[in-house]
N, C-alpha and C positions, 0 to 999 in steps of 0.2 A: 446657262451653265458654263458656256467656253468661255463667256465672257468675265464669269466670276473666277473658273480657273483661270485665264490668264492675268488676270490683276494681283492674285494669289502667287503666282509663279514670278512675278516683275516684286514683286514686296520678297520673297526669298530670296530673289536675287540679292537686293539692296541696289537696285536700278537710280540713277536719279538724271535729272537734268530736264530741263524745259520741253522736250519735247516726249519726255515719259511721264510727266506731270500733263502733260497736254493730252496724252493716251489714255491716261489714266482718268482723266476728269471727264472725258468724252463717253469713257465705259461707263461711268456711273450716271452720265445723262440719257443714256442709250438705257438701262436699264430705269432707270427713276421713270421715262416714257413708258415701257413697257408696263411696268407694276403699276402705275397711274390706269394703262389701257386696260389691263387686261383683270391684274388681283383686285384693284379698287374698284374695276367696272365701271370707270368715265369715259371711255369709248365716244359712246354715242350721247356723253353730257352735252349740254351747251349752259354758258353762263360763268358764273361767279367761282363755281367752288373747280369745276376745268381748270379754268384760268389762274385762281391761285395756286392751284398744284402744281400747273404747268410753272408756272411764275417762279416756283419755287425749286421745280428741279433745271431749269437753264438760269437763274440768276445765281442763286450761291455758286454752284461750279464755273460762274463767270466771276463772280466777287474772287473767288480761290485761285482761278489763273492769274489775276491780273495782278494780284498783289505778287504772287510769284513771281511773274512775269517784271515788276516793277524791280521786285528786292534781287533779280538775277542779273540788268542791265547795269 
């Protein structure tokens, strides 16, 4: 919940810059874990379908920095 409040409160703002795209991409891997662990009940998965979720919530939010990352250098 703090953590969706504060993502919410940095978007009122109109916040930007690499290192609040970097905050901000970290909340939503921090919670993408979470809901993986705990709403979807993979916790205690092992195999294929963990993996691709896992996969899927630390690659896109890596695909999203980097390009940011590239388009700000």
């Amino acid at each position: 919940m703090v953590l969706t409040l504060t993502t919410a409160y940095i978007g009122y703002l109109e916040l930007s810059g690499l290192y609040i795209v970097g905050f901000l991409l970290l909340t939503v891997t921090v919670k993408g874990q979470l809901v993986i662990d705990h709403y979807i009940g993979l916790k205690n998965v092992r195999g294929f379908w963990r993996l691709a979720m896992l996969g899927f919530v630390y690659v896109i939010p890596g695909i999203i920095f980097t390009g940011y990352y590239l388009t700000s250098v």
